[in-house]
C-alpha positions as CSV (number, residue, x, y, z in Angstrom):
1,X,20.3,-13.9,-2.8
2,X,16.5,-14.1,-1.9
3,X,14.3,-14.9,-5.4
4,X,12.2,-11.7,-6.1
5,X,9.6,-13.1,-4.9
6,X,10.9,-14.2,-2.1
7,X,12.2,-10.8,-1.7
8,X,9.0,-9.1,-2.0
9,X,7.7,-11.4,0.9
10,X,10.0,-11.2,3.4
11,X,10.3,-7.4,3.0
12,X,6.6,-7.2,3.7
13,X,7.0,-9.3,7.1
14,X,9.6,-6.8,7.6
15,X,8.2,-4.0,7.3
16,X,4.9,-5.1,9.2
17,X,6.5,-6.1,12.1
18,X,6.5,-2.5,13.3
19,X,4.3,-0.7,11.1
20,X,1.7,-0.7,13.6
21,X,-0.6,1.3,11.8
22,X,-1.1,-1.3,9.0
23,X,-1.3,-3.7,11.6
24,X,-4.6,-1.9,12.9
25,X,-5.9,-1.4,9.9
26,X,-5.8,-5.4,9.6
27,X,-4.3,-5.4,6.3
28,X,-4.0,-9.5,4.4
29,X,-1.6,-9.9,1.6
30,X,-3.0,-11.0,-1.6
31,X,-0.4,-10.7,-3.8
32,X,3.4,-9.8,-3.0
33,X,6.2,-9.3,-5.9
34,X,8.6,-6.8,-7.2
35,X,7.1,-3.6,-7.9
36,X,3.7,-5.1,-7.4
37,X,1.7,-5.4,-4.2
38,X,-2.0,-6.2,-3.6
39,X,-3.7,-6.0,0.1
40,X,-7.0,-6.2,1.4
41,X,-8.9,-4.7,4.4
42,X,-12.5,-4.8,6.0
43,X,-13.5,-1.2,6.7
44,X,-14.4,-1.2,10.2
45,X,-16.7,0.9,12.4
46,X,-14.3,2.8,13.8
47,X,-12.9,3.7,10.4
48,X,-16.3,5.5,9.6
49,X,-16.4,9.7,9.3
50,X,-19.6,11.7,10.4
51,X,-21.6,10.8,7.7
52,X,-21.0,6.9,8.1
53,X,-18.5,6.4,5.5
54,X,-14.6,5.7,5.5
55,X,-12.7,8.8,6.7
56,X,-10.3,9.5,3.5
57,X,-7.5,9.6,5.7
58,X,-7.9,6.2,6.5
59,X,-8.5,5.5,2.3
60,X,-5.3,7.3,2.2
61,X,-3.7,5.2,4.4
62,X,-4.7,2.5,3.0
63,X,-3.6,3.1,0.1
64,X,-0.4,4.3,1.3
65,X,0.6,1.0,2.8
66,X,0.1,-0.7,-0.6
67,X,2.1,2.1,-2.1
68,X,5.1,1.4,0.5
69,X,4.7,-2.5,0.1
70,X,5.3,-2.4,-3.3
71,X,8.0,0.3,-4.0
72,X,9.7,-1.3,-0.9
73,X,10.0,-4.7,-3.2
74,X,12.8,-4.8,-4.5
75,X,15.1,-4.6,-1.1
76,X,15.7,-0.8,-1.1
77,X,14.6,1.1,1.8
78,X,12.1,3.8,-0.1
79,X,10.3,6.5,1.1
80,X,7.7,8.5,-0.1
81,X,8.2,12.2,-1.5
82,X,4.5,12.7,-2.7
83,X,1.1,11.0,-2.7
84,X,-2.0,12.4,-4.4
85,X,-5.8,10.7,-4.1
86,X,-9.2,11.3,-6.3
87,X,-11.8,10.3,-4.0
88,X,-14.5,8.6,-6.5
89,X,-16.4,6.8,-4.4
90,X,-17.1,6.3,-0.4
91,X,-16.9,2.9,0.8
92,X,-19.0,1.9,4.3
93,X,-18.6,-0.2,6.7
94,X,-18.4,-4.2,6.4
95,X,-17.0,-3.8,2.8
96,X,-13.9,-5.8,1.8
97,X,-11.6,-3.1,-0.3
98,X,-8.6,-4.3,-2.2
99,X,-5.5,-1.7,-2.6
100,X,-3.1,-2.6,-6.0
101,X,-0.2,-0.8,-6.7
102,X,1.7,-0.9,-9.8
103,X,5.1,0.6,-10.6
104,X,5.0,3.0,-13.6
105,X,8.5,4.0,-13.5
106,X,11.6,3.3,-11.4
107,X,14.9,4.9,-12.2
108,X,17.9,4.7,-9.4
109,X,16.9,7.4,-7.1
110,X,13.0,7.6,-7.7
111,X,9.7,5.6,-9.0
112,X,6.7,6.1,-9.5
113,X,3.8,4.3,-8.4
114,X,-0.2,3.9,-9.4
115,X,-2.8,2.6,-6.7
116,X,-6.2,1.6,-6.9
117,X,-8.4,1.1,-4.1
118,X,-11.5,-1.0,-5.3
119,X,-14.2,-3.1,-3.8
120,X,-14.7,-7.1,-4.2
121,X,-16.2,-6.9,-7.6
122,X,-13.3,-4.4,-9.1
123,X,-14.9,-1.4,-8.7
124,X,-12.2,1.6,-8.0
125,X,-12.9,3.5,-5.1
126,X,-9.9,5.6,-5.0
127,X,-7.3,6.5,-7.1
128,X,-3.7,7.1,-5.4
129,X,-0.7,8.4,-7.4
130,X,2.9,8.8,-5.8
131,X,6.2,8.6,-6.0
132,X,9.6,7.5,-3.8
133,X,12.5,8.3,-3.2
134,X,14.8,5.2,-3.1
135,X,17.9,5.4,-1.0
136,X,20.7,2.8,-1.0
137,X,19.9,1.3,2.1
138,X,18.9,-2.3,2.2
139,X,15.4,-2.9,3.9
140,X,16.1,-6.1,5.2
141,X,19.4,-5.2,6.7
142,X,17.5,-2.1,8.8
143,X,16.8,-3.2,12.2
């Protein structure tokens, strides 16, 4: 048995070796652990609406991935059921943003995540709320 830890990691490198939408979004792990995750991104040109600011589907993507990283922890394959975001603030491009989520409550079948999506200085952005369903299928063991 992997240590949780561990297990957080290598479900991470699992999961991004075909989630190739993360993968464009250039997402770095900054922290990785059991219901816990912590990514960063640069927001890039092409991630830029009309009005020169990120496109809040992107924002919600981002946020998304942290979301799936982190209720994905602990080894069971989890999918999301809902997903809410407050847009607070836009960020533009060249910024570094940092997407934390936190588990609030997991029971057998569901949990409940919080993410923040925050600049270099700590500054939330965008506030993500959602919850998974988690299925008794191992993630490590899906191919």
């Amino acid at each position: 048995m992997l240590e949780k830890d561990t297990l957080a990691h290598a479900v991470y490198h699992k999961m991004m070796e075909n989630d190739y939408c993360s993968q464009w979004l250039q997402i770095e792990p900054v922290l990785l652990e059991e219901g816990h995750c912590k990514i960063k991104m640069v927001v890039r040109q092409e991630m830029l609406n009309g009005y020169a600011i990120l496109h809040g589907g992107i924002a919600f993507t981002f946020a998304d991935s942290a979301f799936a990283f982190a209720s994905n922890s602990y080894g069971r394959l989890a999918v999301s059921i809902n997903g809410n975001m407050i847009y607070s603030k836009s960020a533009k491009e060249g910024e570094i943003l940092f997407a934390e989520a936190k588990a609030l409550n997991v029971t057998h079948k569901t949990a409940d995540f919080d993410v923040n999506v925050m600049n270099e200085a700590g500054e939330i952005y965008y506030y993500f709320r959602g919850t998974v369903y988690r299925s008794s299928k191992e993630v490590l063991e899906i191919k």
